[in-house]
GUVO-962792 format. One record per residue: residue in three letters; x, z, y of N, C-alpha, C, CB in turn; residue number from 1. Coordinates in steps of 0.05 Angstrom, whole numbers, plus 32768, in hexadecimal, padded with zeros to 4 digits. Glycine has a CB too. Example, Ala and Ser with C-alpha at 12.3 -4.5 7.8 and 13.67 -1.06 7.14 Angstrom:
+-------+------+------+------+------+------+------+------+------+------+------+------+------+--------+
| bakol |  n.u |  n.w |  n.v | ca.u | ca.w | ca.v |  c.u |  c.w |  c.v | cb.u | cb.w | cb.v | vexvex |
+-------+------+------+------+------+------+------+------+------+------+------+------+------+--------+
|   Ala | 8108 | 809C | 7F8E | 80F6 | 809C | 7FA6 | 8108 | 809C | 7FBE | 80E2 | 80B5 | 7FA7 |      1 |
|   Ser | 8101 | 808E | 7FD3 | 8111 | 808F | 7FEB | 8102 | 809D | 8001 | 811A | 8072 | 7FF4 |      2 |
+-------+------+------+------+------+------+------+------+------+------+------+------+------+--------+
This chain:
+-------+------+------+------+------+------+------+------+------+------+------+------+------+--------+
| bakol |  n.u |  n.w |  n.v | ca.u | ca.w | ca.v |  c.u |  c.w |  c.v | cb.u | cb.w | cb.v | vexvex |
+-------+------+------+------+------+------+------+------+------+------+------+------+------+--------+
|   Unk | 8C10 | 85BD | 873F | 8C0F | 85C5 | 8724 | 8BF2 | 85C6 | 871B | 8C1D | 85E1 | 8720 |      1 |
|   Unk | 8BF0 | 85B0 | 8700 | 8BD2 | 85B0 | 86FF | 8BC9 | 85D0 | 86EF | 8BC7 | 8592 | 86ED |      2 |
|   Unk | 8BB3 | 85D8 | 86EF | 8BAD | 85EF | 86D9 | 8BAC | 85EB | 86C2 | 8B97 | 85FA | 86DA |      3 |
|   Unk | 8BB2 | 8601 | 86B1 | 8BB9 | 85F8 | 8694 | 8B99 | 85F3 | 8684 | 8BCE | 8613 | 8683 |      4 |
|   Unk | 8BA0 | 85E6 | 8673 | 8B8C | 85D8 | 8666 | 8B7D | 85F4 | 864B | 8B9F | 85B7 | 8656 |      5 |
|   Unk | 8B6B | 85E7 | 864C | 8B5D | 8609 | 8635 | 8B63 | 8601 | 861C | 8B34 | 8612 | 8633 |      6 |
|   Unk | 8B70 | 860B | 860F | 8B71 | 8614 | 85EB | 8B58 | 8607 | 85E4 | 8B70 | 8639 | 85E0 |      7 |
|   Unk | 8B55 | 8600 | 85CE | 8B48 | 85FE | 85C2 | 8B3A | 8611 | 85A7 | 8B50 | 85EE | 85C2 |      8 |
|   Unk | 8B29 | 8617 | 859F | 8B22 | 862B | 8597 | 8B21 | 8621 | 8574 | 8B09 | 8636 | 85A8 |      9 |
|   Unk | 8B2A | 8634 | 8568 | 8B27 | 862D | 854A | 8B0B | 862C | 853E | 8B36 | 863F | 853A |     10 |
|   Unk | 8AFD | 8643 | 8545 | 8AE9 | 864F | 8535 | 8ACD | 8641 | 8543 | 8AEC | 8672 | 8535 |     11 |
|   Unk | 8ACD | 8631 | 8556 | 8ABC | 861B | 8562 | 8ABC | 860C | 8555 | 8ABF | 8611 | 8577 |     12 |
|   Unk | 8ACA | 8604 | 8552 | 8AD3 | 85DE | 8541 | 8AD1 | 85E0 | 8524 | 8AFA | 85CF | 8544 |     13 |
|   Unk | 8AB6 | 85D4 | 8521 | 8AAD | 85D5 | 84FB | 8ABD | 85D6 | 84F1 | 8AA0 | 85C0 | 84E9 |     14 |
|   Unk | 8ABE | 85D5 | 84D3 | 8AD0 | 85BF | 84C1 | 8ABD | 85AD | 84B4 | 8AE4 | 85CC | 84A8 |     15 |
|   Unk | 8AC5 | 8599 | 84AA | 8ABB | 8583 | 84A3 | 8AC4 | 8583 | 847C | 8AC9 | 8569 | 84BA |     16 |
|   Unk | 8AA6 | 8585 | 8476 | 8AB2 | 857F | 8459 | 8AAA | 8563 | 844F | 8AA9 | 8595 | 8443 |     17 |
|   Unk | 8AC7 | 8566 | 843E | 8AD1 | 8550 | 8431 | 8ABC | 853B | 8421 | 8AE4 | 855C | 841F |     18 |
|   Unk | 8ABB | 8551 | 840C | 8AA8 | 854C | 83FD | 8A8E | 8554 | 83F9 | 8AAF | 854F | 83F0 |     19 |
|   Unk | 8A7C | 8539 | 83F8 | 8A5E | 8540 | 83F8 | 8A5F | 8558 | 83D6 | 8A45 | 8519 | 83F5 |     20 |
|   Unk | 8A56 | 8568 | 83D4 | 8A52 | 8573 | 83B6 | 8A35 | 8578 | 83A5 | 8A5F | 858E | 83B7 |     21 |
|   Unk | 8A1F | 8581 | 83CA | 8A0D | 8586 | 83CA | 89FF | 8571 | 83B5 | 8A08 | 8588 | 83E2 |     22 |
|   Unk | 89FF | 855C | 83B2 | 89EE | 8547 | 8397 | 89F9 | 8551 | 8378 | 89F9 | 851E | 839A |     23 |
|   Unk | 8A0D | 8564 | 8375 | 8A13 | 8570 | 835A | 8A06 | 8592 | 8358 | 8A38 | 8570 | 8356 |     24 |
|   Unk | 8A00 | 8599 | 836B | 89F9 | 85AE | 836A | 89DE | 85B4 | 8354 | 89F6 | 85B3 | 8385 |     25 |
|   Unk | 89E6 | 85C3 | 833B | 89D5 | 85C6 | 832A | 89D3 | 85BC | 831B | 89C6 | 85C8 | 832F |     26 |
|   Unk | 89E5 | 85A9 | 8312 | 89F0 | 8594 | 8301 | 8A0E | 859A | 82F1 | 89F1 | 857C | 8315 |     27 |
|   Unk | 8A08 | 858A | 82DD | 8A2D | 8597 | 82CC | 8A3C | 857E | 82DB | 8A33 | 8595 | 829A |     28 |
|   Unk | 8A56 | 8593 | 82D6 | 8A6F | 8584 | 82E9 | 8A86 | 858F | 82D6 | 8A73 | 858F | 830F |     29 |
|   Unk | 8A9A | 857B | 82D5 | 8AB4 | 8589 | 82CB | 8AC3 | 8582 | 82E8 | 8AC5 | 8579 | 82AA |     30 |
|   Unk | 8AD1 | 85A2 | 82DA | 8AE7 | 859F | 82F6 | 8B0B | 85A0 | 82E4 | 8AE0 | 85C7 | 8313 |     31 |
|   Unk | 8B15 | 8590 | 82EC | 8B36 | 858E | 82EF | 8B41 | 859F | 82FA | 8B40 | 857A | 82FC |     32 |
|   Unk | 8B57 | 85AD | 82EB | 8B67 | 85C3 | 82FD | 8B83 | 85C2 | 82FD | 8B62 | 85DE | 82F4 |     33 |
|   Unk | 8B8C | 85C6 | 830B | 8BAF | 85C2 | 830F | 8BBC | 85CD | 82F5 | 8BBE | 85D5 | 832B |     34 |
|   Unk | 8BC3 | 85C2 | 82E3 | 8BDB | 85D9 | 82CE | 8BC7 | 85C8 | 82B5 | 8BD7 | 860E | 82D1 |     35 |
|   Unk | 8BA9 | 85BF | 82BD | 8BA6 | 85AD | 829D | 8B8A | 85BC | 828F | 8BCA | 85B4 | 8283 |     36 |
|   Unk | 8B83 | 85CD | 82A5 | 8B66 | 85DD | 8293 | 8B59 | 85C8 | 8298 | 8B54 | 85FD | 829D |     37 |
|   Unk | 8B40 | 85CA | 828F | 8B2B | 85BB | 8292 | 8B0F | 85D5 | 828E | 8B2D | 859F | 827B |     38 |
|   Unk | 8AF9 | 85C8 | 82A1 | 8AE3 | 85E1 | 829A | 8AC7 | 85CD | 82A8 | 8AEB | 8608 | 82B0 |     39 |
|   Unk | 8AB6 | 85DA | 828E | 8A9C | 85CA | 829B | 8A84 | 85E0 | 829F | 8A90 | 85AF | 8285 |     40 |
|   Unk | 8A79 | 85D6 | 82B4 | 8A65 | 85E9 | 82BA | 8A51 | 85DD | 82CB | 8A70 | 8601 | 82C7 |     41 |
|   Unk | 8A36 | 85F2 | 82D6 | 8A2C | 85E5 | 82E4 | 8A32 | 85EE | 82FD | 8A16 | 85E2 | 82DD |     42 |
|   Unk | 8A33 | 85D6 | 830F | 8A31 | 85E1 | 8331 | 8A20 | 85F2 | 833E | 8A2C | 85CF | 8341 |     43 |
|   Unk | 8A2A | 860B | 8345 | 8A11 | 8623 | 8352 | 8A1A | 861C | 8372 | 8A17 | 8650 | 8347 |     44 |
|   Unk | 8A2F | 8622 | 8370 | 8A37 | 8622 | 839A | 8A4E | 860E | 8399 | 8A49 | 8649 | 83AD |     45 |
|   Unk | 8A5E | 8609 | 83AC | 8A75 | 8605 | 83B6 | 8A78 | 8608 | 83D7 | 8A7C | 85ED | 83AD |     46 |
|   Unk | 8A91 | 8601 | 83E5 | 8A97 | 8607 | 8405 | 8AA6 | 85EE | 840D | 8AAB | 8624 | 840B |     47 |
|   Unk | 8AA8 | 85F4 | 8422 | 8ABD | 85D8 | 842C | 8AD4 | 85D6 | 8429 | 8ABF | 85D2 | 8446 |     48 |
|   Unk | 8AE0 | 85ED | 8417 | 8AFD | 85EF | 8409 | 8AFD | 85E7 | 83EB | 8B07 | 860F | 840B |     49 |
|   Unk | 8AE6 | 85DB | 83E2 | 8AE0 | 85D5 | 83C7 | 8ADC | 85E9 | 83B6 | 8AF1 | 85C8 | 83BE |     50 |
|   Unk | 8ADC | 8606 | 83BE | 8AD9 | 861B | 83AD | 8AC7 | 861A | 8397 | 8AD4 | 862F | 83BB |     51 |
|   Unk | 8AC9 | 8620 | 8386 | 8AAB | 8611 | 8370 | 8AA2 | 862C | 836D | 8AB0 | 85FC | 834C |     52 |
|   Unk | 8A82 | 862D | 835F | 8A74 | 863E | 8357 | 8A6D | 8630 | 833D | 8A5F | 8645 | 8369 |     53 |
|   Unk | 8A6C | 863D | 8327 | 8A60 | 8628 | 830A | 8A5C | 8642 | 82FB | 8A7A | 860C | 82F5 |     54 |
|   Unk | 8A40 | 863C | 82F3 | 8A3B | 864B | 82DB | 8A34 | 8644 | 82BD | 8A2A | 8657 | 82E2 |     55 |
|   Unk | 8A31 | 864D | 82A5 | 8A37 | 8642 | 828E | 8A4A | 8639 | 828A | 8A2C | 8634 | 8288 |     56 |
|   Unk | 8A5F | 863E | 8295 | 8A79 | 862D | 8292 | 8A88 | 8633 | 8273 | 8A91 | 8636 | 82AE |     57 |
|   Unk | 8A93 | 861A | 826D | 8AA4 | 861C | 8255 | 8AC3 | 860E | 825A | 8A94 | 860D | 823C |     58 |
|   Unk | 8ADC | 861B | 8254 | 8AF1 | 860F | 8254 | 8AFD | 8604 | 823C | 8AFF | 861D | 825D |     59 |
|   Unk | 8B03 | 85ED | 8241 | 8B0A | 85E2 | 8225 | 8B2D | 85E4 | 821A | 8B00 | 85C1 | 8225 |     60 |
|   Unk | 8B27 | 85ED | 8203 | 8B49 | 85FA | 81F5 | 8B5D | 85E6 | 81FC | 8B4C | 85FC | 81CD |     61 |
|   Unk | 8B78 | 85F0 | 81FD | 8B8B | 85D7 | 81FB | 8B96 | 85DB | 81DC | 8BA8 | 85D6 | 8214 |     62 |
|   Unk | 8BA4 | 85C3 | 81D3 | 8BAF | 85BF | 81C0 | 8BC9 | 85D1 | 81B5 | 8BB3 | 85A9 | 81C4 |     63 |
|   Unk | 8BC8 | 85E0 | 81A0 | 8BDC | 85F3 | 81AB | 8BFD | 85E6 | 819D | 8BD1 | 8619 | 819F |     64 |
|   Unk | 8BFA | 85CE | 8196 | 8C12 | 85C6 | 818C | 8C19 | 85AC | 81A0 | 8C0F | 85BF | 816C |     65 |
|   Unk | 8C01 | 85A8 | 81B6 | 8C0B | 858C | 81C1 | 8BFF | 859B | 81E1 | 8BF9 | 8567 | 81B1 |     66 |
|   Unk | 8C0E | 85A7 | 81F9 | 8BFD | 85BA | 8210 | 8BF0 | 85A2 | 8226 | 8C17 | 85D4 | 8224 |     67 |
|   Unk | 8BEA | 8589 | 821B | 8BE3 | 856D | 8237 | 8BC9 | 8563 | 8224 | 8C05 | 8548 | 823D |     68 |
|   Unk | 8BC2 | 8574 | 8207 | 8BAB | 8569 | 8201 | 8B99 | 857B | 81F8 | 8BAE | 8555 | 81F1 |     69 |
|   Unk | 8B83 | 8577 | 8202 | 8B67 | 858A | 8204 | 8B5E | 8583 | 81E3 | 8B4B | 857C | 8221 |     70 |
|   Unk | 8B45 | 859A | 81D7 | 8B3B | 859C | 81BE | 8B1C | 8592 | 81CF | 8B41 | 85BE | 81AC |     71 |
|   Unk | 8B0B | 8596 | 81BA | 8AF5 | 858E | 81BA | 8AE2 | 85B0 | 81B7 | 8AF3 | 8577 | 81A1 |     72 |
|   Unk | 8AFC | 85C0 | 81B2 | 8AEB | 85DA | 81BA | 8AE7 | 85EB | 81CF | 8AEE | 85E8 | 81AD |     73 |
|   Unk | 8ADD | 85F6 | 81D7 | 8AD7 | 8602 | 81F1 | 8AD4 | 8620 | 81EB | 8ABC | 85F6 | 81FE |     74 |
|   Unk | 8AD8 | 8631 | 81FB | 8ADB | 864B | 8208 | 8AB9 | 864E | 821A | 8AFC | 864A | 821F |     75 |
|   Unk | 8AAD | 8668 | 8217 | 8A9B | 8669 | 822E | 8AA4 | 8679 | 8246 | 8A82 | 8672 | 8225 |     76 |
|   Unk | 8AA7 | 8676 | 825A | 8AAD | 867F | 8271 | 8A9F | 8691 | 8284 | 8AB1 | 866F | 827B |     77 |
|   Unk | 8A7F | 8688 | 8286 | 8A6A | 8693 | 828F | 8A6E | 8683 | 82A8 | 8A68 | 86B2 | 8290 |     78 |
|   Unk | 8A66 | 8696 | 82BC | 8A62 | 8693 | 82E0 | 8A81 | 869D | 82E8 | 8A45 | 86AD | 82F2 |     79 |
|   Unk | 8A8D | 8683 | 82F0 | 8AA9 | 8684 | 82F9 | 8AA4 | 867E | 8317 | 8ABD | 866D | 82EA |     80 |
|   Unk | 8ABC | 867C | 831F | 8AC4 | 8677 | 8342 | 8ADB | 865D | 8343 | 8AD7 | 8699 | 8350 |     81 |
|   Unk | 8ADE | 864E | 834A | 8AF6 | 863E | 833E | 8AFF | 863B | 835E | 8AEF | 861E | 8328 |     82 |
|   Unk | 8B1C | 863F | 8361 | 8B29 | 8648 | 8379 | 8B26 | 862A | 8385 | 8B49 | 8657 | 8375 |     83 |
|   Unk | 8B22 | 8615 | 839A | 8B2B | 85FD | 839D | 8B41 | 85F6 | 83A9 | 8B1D | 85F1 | 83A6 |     84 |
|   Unk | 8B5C | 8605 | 83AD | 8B79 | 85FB | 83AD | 8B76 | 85E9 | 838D | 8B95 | 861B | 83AE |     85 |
|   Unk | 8B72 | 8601 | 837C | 8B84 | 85EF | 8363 | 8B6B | 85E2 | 8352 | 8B9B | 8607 | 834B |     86 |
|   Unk | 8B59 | 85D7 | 835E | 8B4D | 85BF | 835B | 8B5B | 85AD | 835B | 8B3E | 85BA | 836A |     87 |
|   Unk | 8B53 | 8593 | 8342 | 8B5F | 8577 | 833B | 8B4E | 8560 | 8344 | 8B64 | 8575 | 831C |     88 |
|   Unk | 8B39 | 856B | 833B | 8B1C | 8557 | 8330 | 8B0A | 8561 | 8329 | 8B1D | 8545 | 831B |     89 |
|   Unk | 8AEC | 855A | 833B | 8ADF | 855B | 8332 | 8AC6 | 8549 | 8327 | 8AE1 | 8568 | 8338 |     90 |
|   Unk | 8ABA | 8544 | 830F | 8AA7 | 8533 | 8302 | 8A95 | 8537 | 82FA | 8AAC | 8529 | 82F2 |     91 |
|   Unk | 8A79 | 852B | 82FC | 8A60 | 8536 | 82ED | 8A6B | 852B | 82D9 | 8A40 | 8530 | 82F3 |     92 |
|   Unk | 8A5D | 8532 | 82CA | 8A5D | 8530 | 82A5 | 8A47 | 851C | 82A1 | 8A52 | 8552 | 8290 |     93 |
|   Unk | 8A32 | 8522 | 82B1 | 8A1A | 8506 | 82AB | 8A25 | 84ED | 82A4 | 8A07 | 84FD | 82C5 |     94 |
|   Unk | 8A2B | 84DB | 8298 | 8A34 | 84C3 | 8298 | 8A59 | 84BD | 8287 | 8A31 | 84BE | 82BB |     95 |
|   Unk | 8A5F | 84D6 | 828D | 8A78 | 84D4 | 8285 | 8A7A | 84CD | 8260 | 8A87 | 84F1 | 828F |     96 |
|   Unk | 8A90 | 84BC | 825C | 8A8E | 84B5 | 8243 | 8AB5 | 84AA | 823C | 8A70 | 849A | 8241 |     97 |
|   Unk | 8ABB | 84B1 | 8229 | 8AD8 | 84AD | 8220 | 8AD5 | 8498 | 8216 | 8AE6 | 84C0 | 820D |     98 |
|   Unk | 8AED | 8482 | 821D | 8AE8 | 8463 | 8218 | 8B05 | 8469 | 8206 | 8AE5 | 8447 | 8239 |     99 |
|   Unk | 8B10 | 8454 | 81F5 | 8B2C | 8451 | 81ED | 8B3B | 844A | 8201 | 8B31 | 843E | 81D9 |    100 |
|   Unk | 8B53 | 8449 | 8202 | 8B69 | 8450 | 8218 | 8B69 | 8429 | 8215 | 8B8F | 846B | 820E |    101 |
|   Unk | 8B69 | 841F | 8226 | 8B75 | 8401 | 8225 | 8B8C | 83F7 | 8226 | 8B6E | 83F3 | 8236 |    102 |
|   Unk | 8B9D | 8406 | 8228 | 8BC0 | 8406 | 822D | 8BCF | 840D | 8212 | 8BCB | 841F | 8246 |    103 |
|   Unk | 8BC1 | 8422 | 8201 | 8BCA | 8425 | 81F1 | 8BD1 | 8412 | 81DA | 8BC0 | 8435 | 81EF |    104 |
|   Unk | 8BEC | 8404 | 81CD | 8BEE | 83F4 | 81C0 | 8BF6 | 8405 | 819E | 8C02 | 83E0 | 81CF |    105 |
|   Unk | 8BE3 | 83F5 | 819A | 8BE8 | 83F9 | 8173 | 8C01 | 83FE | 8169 | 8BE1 | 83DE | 815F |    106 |
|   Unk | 8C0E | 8404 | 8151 | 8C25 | 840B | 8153 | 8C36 | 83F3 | 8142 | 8C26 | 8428 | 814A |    107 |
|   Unk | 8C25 | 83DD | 813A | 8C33 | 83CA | 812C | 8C34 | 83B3 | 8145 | 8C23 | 83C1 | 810E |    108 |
|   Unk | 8C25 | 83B1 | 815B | 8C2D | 83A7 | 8170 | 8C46 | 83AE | 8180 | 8C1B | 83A9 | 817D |    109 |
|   Unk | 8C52 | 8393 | 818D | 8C6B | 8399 | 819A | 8C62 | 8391 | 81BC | 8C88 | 8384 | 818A |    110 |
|   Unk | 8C78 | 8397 | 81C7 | 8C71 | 838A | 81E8 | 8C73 | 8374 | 81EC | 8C80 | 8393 | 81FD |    111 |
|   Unk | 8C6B | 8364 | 8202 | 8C69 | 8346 | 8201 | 8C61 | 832B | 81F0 | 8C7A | 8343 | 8205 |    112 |
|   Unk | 8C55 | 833E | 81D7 | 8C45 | 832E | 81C6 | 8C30 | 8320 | 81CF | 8C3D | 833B | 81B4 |    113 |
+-------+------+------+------+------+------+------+------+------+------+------+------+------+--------+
């Protein structure tokens, strides 16, 4: 009977994060959240669970007659915590820019035209 083999230990064995974040740190980021918020802020901390740190943060309103489309106005939030389970996405804002949808067809257009 050979001897039994040793466990392995949890709290030895790093974890490995996912995501580099450290190059946003101190920088504005929007983050995506499960259910359709949206919030921008700047990066103070995060962890290897994606937990965010953002301060200045602003959340932007939803539509209150249509709940899948965001306003152009914002809420201030201050210095939030943003849990990273219900993280979606996250994006710097540097660069970001709203293009027209390319799929979307005019309404006097038909299909297969």
């Amino acid at each position: 009977v050979s001897p039994p083999r040793p466990v392995p230990r949890m709290a030895s064995q790093k974890k490995a994060i996912v995501l580099d974040m450290s190059k946003y740190v101190d920088k504005s980021v929007r983050v995506k959240f499960m259910g359709g918020r949206e919030v921008v802020g700047v990066l103070k901390g995060y962890d290897a669970l994606l937990n965010l740190v953002l301060d200045e943060a602003h959340e932007y309103l939803k539509d209150p007659t249509d709940a899948y489309r965001l306003l152009d106005e914002t809420r201030p939030m201050g210095l939030m915590v943003c849990r990273g389970t219900s993280i979606m996405l996250v994006c710097p804002t540097d660069g970001l820019e709203e293009i027209a949808n390319p799929f979307l067809q005019e309404e006097g257009e038909e299909e297969g035209q």
